[in-house]
C-alpha positions in Angstrom: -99.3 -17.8 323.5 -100.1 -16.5 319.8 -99.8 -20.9 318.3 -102.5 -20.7 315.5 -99.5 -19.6 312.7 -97.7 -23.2 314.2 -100.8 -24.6 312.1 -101.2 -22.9 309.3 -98.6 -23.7 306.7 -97.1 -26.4 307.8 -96.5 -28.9 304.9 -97.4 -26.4 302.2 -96.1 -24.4 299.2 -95.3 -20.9 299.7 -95.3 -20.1 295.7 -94.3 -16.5 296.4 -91.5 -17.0 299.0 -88.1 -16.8 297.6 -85.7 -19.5 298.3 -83.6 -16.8 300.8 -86.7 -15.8 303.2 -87.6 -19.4 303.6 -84.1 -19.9 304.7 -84.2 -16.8 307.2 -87.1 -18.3 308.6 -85.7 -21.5 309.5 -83.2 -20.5 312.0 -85.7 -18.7 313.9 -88.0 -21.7 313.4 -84.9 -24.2 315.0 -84.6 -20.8 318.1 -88.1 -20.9 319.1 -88.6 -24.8 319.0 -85.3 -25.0 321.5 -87.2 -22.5 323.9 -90.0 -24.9 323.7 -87.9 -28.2 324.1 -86.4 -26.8 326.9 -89.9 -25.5 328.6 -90.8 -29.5 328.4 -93.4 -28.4 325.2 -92.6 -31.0 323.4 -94.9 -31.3 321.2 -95.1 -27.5 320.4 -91.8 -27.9 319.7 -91.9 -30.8 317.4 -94.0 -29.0 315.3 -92.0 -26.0 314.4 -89.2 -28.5 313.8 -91.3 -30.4 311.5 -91.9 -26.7 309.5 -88.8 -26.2 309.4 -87.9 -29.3 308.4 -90.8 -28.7 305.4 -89.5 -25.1 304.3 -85.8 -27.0 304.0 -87.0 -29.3 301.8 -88.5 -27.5 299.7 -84.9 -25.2 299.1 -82.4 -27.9 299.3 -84.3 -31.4 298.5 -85.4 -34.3 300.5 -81.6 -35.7 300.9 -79.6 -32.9 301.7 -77.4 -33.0 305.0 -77.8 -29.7 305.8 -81.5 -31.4 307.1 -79.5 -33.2 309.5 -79.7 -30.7 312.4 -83.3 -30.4 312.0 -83.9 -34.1 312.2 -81.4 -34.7 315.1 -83.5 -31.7 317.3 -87.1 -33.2 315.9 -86.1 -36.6 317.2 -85.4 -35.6 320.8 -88.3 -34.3 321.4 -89.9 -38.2 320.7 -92.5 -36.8 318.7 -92.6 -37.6 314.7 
């Protein structure tokens, strides 16, 4: 199913995003990695956690709670 864009992207800049469609994106980031987590694709999952995780970071900083969630969810699936 379509999993090249899980690739591409993950850990880097998006220089032309703005700070609000990075933060759109994550919640349907979080959606589709639950559908995965529950479908035992774990490591599918994990990824798009781990982008999400990335785009978060680079709106909010490195230490902010709202990363908590996303942290929580990645270590479930016992992939890091």
């Amino acid at each position: 199913m379509g999993q090249a864009w899980l690739k591409g992207g993950q850990g880097r800049h998006c220089p032309g995003w703005a700070a609000p469609a990075v933060e759109s994106l994550v919640p349907s980031l979080m959606n589709l990695a639950a559908v995965y987590y529950a479908q035992g694709q774990y490591t599918d999952a994990a990824r798009l956690y781990q982008r999400a995780l990335g785009l978060q970071e680079q709106v909010l900083g490195p230490d902010h709670p709202q990363l908590i969630p996303v942290l929580e969810n990645q270590g479930q699936t016992g992939i890091f």
